[in-house]
C-alpha positions in Angstrom: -47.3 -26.9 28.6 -43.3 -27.5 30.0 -42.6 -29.3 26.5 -45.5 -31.4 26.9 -47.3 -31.7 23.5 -51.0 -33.4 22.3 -51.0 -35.9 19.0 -54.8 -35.6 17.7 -55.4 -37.5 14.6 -58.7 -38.3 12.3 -57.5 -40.6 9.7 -56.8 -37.9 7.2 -54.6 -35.2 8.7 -52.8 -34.9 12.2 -53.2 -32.1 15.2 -50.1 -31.0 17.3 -51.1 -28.6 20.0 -49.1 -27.2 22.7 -46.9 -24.2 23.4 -45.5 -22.6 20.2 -41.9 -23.3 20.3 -42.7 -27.0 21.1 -45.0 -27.5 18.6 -42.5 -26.1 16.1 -39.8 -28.4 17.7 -41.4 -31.3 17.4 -42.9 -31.1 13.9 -39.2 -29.9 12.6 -37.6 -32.7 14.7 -40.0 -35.3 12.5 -39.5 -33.1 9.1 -43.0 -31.9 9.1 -42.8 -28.2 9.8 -42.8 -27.0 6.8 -45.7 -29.3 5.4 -47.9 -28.0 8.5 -50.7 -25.3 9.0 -51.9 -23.2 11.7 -54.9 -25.1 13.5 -56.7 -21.8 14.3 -57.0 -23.1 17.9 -58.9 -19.5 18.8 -62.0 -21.0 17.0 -62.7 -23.7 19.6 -63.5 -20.7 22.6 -67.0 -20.5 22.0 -67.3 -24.0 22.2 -67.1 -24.1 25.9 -69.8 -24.3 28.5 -70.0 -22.9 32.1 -68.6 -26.0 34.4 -66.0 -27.3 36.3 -62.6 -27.0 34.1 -64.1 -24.4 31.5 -61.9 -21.4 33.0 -58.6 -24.0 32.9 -59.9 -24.9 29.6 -60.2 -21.5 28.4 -56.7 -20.5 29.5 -55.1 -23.3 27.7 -56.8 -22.4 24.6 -55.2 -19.0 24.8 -51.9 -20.3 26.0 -51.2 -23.1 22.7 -50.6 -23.1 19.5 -51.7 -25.9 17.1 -50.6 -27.0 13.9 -52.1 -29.5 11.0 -50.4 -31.8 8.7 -52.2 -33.8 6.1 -51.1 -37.5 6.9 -49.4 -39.0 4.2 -47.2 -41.8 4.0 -44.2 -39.7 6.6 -47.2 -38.0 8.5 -48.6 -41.6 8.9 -45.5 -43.3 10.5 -45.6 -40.3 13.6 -48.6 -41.9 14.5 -47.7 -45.4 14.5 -44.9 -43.9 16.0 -46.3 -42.9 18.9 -49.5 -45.2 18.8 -52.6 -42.7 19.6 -55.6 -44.5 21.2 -59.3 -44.0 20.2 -61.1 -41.0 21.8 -64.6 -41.4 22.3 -64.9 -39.9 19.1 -65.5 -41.9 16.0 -62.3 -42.2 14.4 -60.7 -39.7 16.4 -57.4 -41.1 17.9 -54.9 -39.2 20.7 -51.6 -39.3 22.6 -49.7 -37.0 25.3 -45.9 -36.8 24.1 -42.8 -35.6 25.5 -40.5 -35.4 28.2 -41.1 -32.5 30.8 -37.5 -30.0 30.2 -36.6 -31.5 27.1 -37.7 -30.7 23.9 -35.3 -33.0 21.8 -36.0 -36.5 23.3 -39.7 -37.1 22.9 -39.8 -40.2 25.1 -42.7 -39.9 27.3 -46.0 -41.0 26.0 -48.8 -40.7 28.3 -52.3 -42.7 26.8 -54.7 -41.0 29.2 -56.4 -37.8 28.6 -55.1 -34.0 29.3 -57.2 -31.1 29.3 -57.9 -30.6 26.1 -59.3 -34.1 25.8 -60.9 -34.4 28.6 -63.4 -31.6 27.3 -65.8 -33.3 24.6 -66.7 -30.2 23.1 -62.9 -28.9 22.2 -62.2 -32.3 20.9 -65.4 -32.6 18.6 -64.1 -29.0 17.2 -60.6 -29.8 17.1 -61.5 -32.1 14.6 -64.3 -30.5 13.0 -61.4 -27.9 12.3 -59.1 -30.9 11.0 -61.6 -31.8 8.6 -62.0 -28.3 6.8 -58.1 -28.1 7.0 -58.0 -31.9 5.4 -61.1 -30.3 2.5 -59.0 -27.3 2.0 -55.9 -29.3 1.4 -57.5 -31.2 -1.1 -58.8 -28.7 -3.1 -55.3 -26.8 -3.2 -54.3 -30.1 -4.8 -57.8 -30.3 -7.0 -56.4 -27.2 -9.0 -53.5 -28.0 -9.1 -54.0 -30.8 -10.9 -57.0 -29.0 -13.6 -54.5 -26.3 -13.9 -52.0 -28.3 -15.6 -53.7 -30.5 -17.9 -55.0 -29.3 -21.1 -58.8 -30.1 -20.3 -60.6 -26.6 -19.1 -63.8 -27.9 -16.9 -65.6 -24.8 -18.5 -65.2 -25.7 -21.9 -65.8 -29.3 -21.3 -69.2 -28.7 -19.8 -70.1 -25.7 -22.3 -69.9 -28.2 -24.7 -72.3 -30.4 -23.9 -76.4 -30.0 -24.9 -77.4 -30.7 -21.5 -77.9 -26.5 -20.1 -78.1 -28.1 -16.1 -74.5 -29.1 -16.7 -73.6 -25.0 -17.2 -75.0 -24.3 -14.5 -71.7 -25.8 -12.6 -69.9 -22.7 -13.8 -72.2 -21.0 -11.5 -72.3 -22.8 -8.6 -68.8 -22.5 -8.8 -68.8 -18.7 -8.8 -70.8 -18.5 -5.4 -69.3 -21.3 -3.5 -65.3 -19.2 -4.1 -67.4 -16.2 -3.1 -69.0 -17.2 -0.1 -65.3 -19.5 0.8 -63.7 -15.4 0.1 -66.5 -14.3 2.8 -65.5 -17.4 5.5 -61.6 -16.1 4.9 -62.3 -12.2 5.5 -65.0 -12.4 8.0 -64.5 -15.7 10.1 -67.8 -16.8 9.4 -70.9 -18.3 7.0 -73.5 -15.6 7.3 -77.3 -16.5 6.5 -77.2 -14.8 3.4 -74.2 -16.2 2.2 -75.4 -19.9 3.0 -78.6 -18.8 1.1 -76.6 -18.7 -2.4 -74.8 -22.0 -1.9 -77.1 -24.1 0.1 -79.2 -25.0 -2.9 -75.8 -26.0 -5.7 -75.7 -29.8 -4.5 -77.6 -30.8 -6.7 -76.2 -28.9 -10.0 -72.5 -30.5 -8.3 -73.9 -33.8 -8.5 -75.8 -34.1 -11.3 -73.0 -33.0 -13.0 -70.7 -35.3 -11.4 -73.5 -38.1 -12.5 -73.2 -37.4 -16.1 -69.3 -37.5 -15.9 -69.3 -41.3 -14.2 -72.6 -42.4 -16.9 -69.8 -41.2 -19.5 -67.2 -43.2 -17.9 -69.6 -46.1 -18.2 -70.5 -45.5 -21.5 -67.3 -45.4 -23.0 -66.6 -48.8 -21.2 -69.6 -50.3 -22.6 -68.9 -48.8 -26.2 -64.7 -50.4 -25.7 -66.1 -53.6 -24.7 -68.5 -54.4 -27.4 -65.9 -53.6 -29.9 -63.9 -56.4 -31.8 -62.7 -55.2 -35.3 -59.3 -54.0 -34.7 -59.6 -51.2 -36.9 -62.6 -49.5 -34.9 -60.9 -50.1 -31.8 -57.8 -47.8 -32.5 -60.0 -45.0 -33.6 -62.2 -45.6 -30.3 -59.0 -45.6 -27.8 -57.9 -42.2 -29.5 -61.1 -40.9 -29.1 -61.5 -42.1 -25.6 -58.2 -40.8 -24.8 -59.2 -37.4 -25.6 -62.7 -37.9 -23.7 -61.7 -39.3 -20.7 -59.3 -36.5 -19.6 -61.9 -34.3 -20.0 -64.2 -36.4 -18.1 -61.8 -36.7 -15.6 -61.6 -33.1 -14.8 -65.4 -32.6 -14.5 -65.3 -34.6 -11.6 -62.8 -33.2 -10.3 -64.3 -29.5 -10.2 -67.2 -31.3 -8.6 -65.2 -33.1 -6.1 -63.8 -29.9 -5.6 -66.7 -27.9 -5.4 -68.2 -30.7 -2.6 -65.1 -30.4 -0.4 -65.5 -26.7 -0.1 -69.2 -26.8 0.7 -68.5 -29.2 3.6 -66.0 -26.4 4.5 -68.7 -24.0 4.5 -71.2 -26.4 6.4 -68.9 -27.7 9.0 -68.5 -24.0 9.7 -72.4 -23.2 10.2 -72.4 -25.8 12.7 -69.8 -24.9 14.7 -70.9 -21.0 14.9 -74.5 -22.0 15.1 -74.8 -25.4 16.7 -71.6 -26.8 18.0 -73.1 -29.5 19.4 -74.0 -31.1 16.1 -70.7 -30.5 14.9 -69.1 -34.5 15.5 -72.4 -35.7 13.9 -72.7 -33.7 10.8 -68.6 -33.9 10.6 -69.3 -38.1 10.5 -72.4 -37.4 7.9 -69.6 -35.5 5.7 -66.8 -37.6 5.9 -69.5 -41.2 5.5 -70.7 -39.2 2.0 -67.3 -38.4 0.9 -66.2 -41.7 1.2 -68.9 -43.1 -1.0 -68.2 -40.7 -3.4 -64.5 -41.5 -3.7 -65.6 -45.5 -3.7 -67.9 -44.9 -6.8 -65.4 -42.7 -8.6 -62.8 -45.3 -7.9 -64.8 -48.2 -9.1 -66.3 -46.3 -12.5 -62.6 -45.8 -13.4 -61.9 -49.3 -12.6 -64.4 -50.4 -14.9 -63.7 -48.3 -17.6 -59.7 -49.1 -17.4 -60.9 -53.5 -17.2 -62.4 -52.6 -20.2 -59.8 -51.0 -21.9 -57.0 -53.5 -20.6 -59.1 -56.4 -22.5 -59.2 -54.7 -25.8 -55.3 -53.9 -25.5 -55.3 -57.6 -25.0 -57.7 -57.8 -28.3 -55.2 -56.0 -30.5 -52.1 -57.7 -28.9 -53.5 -61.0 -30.3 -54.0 -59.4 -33.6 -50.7 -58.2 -34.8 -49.0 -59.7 -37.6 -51.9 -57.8 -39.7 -52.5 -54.3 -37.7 -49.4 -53.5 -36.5 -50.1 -49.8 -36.8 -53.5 -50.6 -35.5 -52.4 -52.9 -32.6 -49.7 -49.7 -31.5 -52.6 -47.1 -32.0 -54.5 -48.8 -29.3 -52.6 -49.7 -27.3 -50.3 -46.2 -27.0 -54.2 -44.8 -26.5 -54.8 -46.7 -23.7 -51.2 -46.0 -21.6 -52.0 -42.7 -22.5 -55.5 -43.3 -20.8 -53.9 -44.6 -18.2 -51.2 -41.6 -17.2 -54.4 -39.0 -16.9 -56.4 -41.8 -14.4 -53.1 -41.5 -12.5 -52.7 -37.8 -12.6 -56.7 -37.6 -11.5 -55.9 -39.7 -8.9 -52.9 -38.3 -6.8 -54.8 -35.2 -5.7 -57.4 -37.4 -4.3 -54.6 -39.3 -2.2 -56.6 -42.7 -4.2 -53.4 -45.1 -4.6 -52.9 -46.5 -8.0 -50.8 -49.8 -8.8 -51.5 -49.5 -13.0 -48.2 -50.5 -15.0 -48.4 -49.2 -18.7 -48.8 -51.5 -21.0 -46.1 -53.2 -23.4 -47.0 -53.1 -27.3 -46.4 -57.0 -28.8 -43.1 -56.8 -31.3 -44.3 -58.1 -35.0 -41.1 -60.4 -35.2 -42.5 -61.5 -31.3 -45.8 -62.0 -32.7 -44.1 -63.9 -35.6 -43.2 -66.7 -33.6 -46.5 -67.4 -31.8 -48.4 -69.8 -32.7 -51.8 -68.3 -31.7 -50.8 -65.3 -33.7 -50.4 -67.2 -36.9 -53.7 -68.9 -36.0 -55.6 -65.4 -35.7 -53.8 -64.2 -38.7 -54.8 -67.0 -40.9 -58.0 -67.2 -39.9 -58.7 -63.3 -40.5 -56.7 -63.7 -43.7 -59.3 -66.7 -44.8 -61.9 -64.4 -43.5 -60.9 -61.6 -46.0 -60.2 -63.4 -48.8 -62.5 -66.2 -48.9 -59.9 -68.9 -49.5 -59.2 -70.1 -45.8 -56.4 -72.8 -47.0 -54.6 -70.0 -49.1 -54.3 -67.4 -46.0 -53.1 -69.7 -43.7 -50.9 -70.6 -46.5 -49.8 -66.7 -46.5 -49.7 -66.3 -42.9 -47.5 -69.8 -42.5 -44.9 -68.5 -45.6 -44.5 -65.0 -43.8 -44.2 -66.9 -40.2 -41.7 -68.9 -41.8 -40.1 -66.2 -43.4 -39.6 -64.3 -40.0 -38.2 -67.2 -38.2 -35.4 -67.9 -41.3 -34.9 -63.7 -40.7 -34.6 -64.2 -37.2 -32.1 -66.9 -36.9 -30.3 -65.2 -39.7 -29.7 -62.0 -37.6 -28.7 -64.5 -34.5 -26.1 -65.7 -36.2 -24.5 -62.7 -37.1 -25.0 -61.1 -34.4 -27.5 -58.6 -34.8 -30.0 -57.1 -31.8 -33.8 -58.4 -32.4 -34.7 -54.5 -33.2 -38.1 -53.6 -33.7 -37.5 -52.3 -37.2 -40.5 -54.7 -39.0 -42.0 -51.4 -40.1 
């Protein structure tokens, strides 16, 4: 293509075709090369129909290589870089790059269509084959991620009453078998979309019951006020939610690599349905990470407000206050370690525990003390009493240590 290179992107991953050597060139020139994959451009040939250009077409396919990279925050700036325009396909943007003889000054960039993109067909499966690249990618990620926390998906769902949930295990089992028949044989036979077709709904009913957990546990933190309660239902929802997390995302998992498997079907079997169904797909997906996102959101609002509850409450639960609120940063590192393989961004800080002698010298902490203190002891005057001596007493502490010198230490225990 005399150093001439195409830019295809859909929003999740990005598509460099051209001769071999310049693909390579460019993607090591912008530090990509080694984050890229082969496009498998053979795959678009019987997507062709007889007509003017299909023989030019056809060469061209033969001719070029193509390579994928998952866009991520680099990958991202090469496309603002070079600014692709929308195709007439939904979300699908382009761009002609380079200079004709060079291959180290990238400097021409041409915003009409070459041959590749001037054929509907190769540009609908160019990115239906971006979109099984951008699934596959994810899933790599997926186990990844359940392979290094200490949650097994098996035993999580084993342990529950409900036998549908179970049957995940299963569906599992056929979808890696028929995903081991598409890698060896190029291809989703009848008989092997006849064991698979039918495991959506085990996937997401599963994936239902994970989320009505999420929201369960929220509704359980959030109608919670003693402090004591609290710090045993943040350790218990610390263990819980990990294990929740990784339930859906086997079943995330699972749902990527059946759209792998269907977006496949339709390009071998009907290749003209292939930019619909691929829309369908990527429109279901979406919802699925927007629900996820906002279950999680919920559950961690509700969390954040009882860390707020026992930050109030320290002077008496000290232990208590730290129990729940180490639970919930805890809580808070798994939500991000479920989310980075689902590229969902996450701007949680952890929280900071509230110091006794900080508490000391708050005067809405000596108010919820004392009125607690009443509470307990039935004698309201002689707890605030209690709670006023012992404020006191930390303040006359405090000063003390000023004055010689001393660090304000957390060493109340």
């Amino acid at each position: 293509m005399d150093s001439e290179i195409q830019l295809i992107s859909d929003g999740d991953g990005l598509a460099v075709i051209g001769n071999s050597t310049d693909v390579e060139h460019f993607l090591a020139s912008e530090g990509l090369l080694s984050l890229s994959k082969d496009l498998a451009l053979q795959r678009l040939g019987p997507l062709l129909r007889a007509g003017a250009g299909v023989a030019q077409a056809g060469s061209e396919i033969a001719a070029s290589s193509g390579r994928w990279v998952k866009l991520t925050e680099e990958s991202a700036q090469l496309v603002k870089k070079f600014g692709l325009m929308e195709s007439k396909m939904p979300g699908v943007s382009y761009a002609m790059v380079g200079k004709p003889g060079s291959i180290t000054s990238w400097l021409q960039i041409a915003k009409g269509p070459g041959s590749f993109l001037t054929n509907p067909a190769i540009l609908a499966g160019a990115a239906g084959i971006m979109a099984q690249l951008a699934r596959q990618h994810e899933m790599s990620e997926i186990k990844s991620y359940l392979a290094t926390i200490d949650k097994k998906v098996d035993d999580v769902l084993r342990a529950q009453k409900d036998a549908e949930l179970a049957k995940v295990f299963g569906a599992g089992l056929d979808i890696e078998s028929a995903l081991t028949v598409l890698e060896r044989t190029g291809r989703v036979d009848d008989d092997t979309w006849s064991t698979v077709q039918g495991r959506t709904h085990t996937i997401t009913d599963a994936l239902g019951w994970a989320l009505g957990r999420l929201d369960a546990l929220a509704e359980k933190v959030e109608s919670t006020t003693k402090i004591g309660t609290l710090a045993k239902m943040a350790k218990e929802a610390e263990s819980e939610v990990q294990g929740l997390l990784a339930v859906v995302a086997r079943c995330f998992e699972l749902q990527d690599a059946l759209d792998v498997l269907r977006l496949e079907r339709v390009l071998d079997g009907s290749p003209d349905e292939l930019d619909g169904r691929r829309l369908v797909l990527q429109g279901d997906r979406q919802k699925r990470r927007k629900l996820i996102s906002q279950k999680i959101e919920h559950l961690m609002a509700r969390m954040d407000a009882a860390a707020g509850t026992a930050n109030s409450n320290v002077l008496l639960h000290l232990p208590a206050h730290r129990a729940v609120v180490g639970a919930i940063n805890h809580v808070g590192i798994a939500v991000d370690d479920f989310h980075r393989p689902l590229g969902i961004e996450s701007g949680r800080h952890s929280l900071e525990a509230t110091r006794w002698w900080d508490a000391a010298r708050d005067p809405m902490q000596l108010k919820n003390a004392a009125a607690e203190a009443g509470r307990k002891t039935a004698i309201g005057a002689a707890g605030l009493a209690v709670v006023g001596a012992a404020g006191a007493l930390a303040r006359g502490v405090l000063a003390s240590r000023a004055a010689l010198g001393c660090e304000d230490r957390d060493e109340e225990e």
